[in-house]
C-alpha positions as MATLAB code, in Angstrom:
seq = 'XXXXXXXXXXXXXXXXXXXXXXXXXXXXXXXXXXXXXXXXXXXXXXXXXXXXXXXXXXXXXXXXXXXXXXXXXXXXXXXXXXXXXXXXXXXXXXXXXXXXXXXXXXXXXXXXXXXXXXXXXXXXXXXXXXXXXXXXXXXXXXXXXXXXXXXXXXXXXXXXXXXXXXXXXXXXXXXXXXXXXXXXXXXXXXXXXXXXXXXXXXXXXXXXXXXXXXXXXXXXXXXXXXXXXXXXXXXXXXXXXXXXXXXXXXXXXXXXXXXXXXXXXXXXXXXXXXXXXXXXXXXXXXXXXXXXXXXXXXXXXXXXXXXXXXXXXXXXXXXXXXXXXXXXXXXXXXXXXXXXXXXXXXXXXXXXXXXXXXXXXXXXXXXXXXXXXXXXXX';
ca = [
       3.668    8.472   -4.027;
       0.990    6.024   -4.140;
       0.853    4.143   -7.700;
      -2.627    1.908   -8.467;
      -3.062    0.507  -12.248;
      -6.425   -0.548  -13.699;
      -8.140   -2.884  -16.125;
     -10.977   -3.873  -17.624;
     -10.968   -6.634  -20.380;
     -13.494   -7.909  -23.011;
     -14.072  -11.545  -22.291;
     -12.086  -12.230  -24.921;
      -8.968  -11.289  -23.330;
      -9.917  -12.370  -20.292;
      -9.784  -15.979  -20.960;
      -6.471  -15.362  -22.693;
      -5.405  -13.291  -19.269;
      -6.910  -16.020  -16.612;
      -4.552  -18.622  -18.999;
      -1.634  -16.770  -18.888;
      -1.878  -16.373  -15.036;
      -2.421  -20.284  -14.611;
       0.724  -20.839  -16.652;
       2.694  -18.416  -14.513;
       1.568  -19.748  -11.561;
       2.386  -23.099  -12.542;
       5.534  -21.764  -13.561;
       5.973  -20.196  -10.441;
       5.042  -23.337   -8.226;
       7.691  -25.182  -10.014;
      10.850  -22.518   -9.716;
       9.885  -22.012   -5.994;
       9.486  -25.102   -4.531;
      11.969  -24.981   -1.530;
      13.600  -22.066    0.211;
      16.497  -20.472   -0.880;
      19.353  -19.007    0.588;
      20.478  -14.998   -0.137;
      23.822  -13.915    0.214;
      22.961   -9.666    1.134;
      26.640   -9.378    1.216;
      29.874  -10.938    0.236;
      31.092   -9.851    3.508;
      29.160  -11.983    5.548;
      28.226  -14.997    2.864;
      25.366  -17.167    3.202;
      25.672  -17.853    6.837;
      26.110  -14.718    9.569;
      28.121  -16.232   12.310;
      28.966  -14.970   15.438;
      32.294  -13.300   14.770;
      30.623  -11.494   12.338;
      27.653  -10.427   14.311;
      30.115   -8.569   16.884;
      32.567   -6.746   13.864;
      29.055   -5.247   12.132;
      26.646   -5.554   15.414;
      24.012   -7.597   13.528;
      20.843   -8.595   15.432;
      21.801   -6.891   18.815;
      18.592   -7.948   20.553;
      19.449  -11.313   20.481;
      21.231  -12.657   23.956;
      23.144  -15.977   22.812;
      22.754  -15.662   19.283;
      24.438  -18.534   17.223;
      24.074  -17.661   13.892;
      21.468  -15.608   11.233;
      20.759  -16.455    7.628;
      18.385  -14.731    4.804;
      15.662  -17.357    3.235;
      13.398  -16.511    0.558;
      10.257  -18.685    0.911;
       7.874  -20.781   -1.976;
       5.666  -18.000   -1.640;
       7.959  -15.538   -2.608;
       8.323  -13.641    0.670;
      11.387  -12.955    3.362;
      12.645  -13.964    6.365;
      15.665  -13.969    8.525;
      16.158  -17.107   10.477;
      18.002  -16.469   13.553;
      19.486  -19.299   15.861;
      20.503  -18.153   19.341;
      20.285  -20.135   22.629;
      17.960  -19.521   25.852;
      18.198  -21.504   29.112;
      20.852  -23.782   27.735;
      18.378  -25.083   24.745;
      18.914  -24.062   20.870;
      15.930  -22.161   19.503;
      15.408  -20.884   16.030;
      13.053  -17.720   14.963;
      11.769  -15.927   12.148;
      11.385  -12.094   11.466;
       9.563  -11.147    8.246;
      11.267   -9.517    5.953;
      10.972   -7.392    2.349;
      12.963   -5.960   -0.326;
      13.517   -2.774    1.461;
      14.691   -4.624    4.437;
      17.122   -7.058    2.850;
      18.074   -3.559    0.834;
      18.900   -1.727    3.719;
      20.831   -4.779    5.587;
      23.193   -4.906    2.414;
      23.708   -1.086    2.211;
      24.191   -1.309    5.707;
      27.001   -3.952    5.241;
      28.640   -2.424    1.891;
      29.077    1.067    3.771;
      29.779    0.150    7.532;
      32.725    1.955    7.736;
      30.873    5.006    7.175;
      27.570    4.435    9.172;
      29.872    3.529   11.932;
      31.244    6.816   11.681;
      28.126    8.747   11.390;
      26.981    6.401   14.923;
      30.173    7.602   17.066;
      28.890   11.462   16.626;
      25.641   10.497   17.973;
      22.220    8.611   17.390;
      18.947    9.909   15.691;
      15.893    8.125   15.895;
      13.179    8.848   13.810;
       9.683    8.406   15.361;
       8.823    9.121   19.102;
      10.833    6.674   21.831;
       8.029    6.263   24.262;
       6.108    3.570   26.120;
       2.791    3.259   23.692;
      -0.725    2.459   25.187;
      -2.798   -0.630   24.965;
      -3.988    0.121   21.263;
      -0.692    0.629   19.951;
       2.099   -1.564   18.202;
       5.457   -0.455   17.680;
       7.893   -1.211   14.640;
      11.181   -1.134   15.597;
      13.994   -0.739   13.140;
      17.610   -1.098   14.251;
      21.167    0.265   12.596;
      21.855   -3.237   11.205;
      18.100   -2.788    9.102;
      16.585   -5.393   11.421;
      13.115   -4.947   12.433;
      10.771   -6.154   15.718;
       7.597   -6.048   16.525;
       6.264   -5.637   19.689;
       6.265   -2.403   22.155;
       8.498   -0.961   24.582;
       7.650   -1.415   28.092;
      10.350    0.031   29.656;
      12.902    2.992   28.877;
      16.261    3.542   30.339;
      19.035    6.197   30.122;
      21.071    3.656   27.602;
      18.865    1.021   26.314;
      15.015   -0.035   26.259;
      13.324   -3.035   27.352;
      11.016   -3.903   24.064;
       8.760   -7.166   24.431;
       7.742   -8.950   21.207;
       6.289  -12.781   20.416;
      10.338  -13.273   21.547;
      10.023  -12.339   24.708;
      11.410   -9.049   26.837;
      14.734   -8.034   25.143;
      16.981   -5.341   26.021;
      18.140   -3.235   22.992;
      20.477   -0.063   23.530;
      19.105    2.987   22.519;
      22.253    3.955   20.297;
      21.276    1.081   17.854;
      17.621    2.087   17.364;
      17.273    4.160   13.971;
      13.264    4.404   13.438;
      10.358    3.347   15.672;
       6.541    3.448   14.082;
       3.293    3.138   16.389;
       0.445    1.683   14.019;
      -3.089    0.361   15.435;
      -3.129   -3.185   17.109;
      -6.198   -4.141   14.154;
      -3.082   -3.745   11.447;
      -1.576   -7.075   12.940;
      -3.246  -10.125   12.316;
      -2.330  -13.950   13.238;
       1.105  -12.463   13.572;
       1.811  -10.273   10.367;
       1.783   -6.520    9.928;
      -1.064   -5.445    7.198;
       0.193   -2.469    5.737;
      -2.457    0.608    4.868;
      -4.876   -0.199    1.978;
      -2.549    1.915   -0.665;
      -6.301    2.617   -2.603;
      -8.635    3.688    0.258;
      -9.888    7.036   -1.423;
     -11.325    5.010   -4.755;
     -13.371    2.121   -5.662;
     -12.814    1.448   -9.649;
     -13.901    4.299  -10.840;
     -15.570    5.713   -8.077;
     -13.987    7.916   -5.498;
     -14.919    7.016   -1.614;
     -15.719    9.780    0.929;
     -12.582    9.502    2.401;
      -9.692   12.127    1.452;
      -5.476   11.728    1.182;
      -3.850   12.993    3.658;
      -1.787   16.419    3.460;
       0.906   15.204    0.813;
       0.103   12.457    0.301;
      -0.575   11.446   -3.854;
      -0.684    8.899   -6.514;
      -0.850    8.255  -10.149;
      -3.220    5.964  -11.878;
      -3.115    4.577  -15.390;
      -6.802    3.295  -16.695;
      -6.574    1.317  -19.745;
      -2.928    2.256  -20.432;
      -3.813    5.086  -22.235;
      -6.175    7.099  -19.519;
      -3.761    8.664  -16.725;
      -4.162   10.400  -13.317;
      -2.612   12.181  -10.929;
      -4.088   12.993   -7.730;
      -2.250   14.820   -4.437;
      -3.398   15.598   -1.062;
      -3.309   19.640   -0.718;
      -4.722   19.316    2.769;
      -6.316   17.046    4.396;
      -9.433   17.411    3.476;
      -8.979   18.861   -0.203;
      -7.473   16.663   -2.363;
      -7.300   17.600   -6.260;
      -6.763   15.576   -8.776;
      -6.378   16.023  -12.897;
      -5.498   13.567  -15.953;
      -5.602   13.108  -19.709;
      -5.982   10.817  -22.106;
      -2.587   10.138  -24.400;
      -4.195    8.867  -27.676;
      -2.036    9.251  -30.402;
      -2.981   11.545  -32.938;
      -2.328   14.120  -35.206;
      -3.773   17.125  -32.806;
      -2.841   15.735  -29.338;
      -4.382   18.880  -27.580;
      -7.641   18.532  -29.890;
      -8.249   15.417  -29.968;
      -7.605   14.056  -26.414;
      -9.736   14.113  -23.093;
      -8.609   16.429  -19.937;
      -9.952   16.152  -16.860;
     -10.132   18.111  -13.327;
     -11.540   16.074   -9.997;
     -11.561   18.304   -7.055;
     -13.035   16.593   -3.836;
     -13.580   18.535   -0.539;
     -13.808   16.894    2.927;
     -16.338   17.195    4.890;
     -16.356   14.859    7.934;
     -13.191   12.571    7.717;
     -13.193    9.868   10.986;
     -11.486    6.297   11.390;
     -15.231    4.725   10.651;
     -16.928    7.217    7.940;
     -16.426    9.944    5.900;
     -18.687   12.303    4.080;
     -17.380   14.404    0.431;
     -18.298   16.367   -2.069;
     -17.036   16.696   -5.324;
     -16.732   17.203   -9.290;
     -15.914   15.441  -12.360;
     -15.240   18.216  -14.908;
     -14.595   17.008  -18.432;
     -13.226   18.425  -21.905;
     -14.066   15.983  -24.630;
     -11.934   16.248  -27.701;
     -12.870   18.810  -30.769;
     -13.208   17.510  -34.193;
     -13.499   19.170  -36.904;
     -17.837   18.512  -37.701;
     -18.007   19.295  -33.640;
     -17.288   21.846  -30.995;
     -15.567   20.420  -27.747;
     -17.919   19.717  -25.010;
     -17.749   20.320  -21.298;
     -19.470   17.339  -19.388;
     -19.078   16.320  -15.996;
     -20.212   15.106  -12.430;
     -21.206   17.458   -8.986;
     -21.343   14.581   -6.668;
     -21.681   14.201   -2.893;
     -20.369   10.798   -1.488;
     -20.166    9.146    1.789;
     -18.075    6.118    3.061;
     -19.233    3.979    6.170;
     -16.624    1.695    7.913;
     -12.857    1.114    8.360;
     -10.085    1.514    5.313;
     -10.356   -2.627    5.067;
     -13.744   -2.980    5.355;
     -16.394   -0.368    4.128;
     -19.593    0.288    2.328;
     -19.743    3.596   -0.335;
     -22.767    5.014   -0.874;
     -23.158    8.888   -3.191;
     -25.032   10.227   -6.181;
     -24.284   13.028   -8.585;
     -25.718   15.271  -11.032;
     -25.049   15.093  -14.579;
     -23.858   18.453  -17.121;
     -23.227   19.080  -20.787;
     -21.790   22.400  -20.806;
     -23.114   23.077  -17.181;
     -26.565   21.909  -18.306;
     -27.798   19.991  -15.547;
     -29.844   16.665  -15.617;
     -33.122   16.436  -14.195;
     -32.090   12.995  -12.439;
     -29.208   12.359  -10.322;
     -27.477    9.276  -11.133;
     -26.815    6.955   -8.073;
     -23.465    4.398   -7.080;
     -23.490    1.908   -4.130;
     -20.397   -0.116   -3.549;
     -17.795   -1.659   -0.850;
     -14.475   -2.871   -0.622;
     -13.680   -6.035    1.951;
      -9.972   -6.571    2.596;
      -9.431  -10.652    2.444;
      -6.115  -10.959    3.059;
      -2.868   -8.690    3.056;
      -2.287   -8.363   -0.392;
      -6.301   -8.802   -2.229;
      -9.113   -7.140   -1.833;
     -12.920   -7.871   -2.937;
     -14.473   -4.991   -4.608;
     -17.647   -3.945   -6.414;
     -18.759   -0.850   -7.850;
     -22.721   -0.263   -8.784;
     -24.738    2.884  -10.697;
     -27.968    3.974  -11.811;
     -28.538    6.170  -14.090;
     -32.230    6.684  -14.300;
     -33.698    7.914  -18.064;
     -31.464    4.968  -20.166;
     -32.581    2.273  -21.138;
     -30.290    0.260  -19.243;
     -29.994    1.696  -16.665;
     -27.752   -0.694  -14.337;
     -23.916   -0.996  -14.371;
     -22.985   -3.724  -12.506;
     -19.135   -3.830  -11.511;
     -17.436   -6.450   -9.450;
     -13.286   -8.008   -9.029;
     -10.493   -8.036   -7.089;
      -7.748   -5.884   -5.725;
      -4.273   -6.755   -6.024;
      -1.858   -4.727   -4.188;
       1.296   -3.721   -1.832;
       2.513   -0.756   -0.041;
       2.368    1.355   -2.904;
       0.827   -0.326   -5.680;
      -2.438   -1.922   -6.511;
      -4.182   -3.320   -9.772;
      -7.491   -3.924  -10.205;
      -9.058   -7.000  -11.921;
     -13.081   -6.110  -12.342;
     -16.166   -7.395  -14.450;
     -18.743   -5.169  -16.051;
     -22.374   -6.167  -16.456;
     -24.995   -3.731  -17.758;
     -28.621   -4.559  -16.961;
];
């Protein structure tokens, strides 16, 4: 399930926020200053030597491997540096690694009696073993929880040919646990950019583009404004969330909300939605509880990195619509693998100020983002 946390400060905290990040990053720049060594198992110690890549079959694509060892860099990401030898002359590589990765090498060691076992009654791969086309990369995962990049260009009755930045390397099919084909745009200088986890929103916003058919995720706005949203098909996606104020009538005095969004025309490059925002405000005692909301037709132009969002909606109090629709242009640009730039723009014709101005950053990873934004109204 797809997690993304917002927030929107007063300048006030702000300041106090932007301080506290400089001091952690300063922090941060001091404890990581060289790379360190992890031990993923006792078994094996710092160093994985040869000996011990034959008794647990570590890092079977390598021909005339030497030795392996786990580093975790300055910048706080993983790697596995592997020594082997080609042509008679010592060579060193690195394969990007993550949490899940280094986790599944050490479960993989702590219980290789028993995934031995489960190997000698035959092999499962998950994902299609196939030659892909030109548009196509492959990520292939091994028993051992290694992973390569590359694609296979040739498939025999006991073991593939797969050719990566390392060259052509044999690997037998028994060792191969998961292969995934993802779009040749998702690498870039040499690293894998996972799916933007928060495609289908801006801040507030929703995009035209839908989740996919179970596919979900729960937001928290402000800490106390939640969200859960879920893919029914794909092209319906409904969504629903309180408010948890704490008070003395939690059903009275709190704010529910129902989002329903239906697909329309869902490509790689655009998509077109409608939707609704429907809204209970809370009931007090010298007022009635009010039904406001949104009907809203939006449309998204461009990739999930890169795109322009572009919609307007009608306004209700208890199904009272406006005269005016209310209008929102915004984008999201993808700068690097982890941050995104985003803005978020309406007008709501009538007010006196008409113009909210929104515009931040993006902070996430495969299943988690946070948003940092600015507010201006005009």
């Amino acid at each position: 399930m797809r997690r993304n946390r917002k927030f929107s400060l007063s300048p006030t905290a702000l300041v106090l926020l932007i301080v506290l990040m400089l001091l952690c990053s300063i922090g941060v720049g001091f404890a990581q200053n060289q790379e360190k060594v992890i031990v993923i198992s006792e078994k094996v110690g710092e160093v994985i030597d040869v000996e011990e890549r034959e008794k647990f079959q570590l890092f079977v694509a390598f021909k005339g491997f030497k030795s392996a060892v786990f580093l975790q860099l300055p910048d706080g990401s993983y790697v596995a540096e592997i020594t082997y030898e080609e042509d008679g002359e010592e060579k060193k590589t690195r394969l990007p690694q993550t949490e899940k990765s280094i986790e599944s090498f050490r479960n993989y060691l702590e219980n290789y009696s028993e995934h031995k076992a489960k190997l000698q009654g035959g092999t499962i791969i998950k994902g299609t073993l196939r030659i892909p086309d030109s548009s196509y990369i492959q990520i292939l995962t091994t028993q051992d929880g290694s992973t390569l990049i590359g694609r296979i260009v040739e498939i025999g009755e006991s073991e593939i040919q797969f050719e990566s930045n390392l060259g052509k390397i044999a690997i037998p099919i028994s060792k191969i646990i998961e292969i995934k084909e993802i779009p040749v745009s998702s690498m870039k200088e040499g690293k894998y950019w996972f799916p933007n986890p928060n495609s289908t929103r801006l801040y507030f916003a929703p995009t035209g583009r839908s989740l996919k058919k179970g596919e979900g995720y729960f937001a928290d706005y402000y800490l106390f404004f939640t969200m859960l949203a879920v893919g029914v098909t794909d092209n319906i996606t409904l969504s629903g969330g309180m408010s948890i104020l704490p008070t003395d009538n939690f059903v009275e005095h709190n704010i529910f909300f129902f989002t329903p969004k239906v697909g329309l025309i869902q490509r790689d490059n655009g998509a077109l939605s409608v939707g609704a925002l429907m809204v209970k405000l809370p009931s007090f005692e010298d007022s009635d509880a009010a039904s406001v909301g949104i009907l809203y037709s939006i449309g998204t132009l461009g990739g999930p990195d890169r795109s322009i969002t572009a919609g307007l909606g009608y306004g209700y109090v208890d199904w009272d619509l406006a005269d005016k629709p209310m209008f929102m242009v915004g984008g999201e640009s993808r700068v690097s693998r982890r941050v995104a730039l985003v803005t978020e723009n309406w007008m709501f014709p009538g007010v006196d100020q008409p113009l909210l101005i929104s515009y931040g950053m993006r902070f996430f990873g495969k299943g988690l983002s946070v948003d940092l934004a600015f507010i201006n109204v005009l």
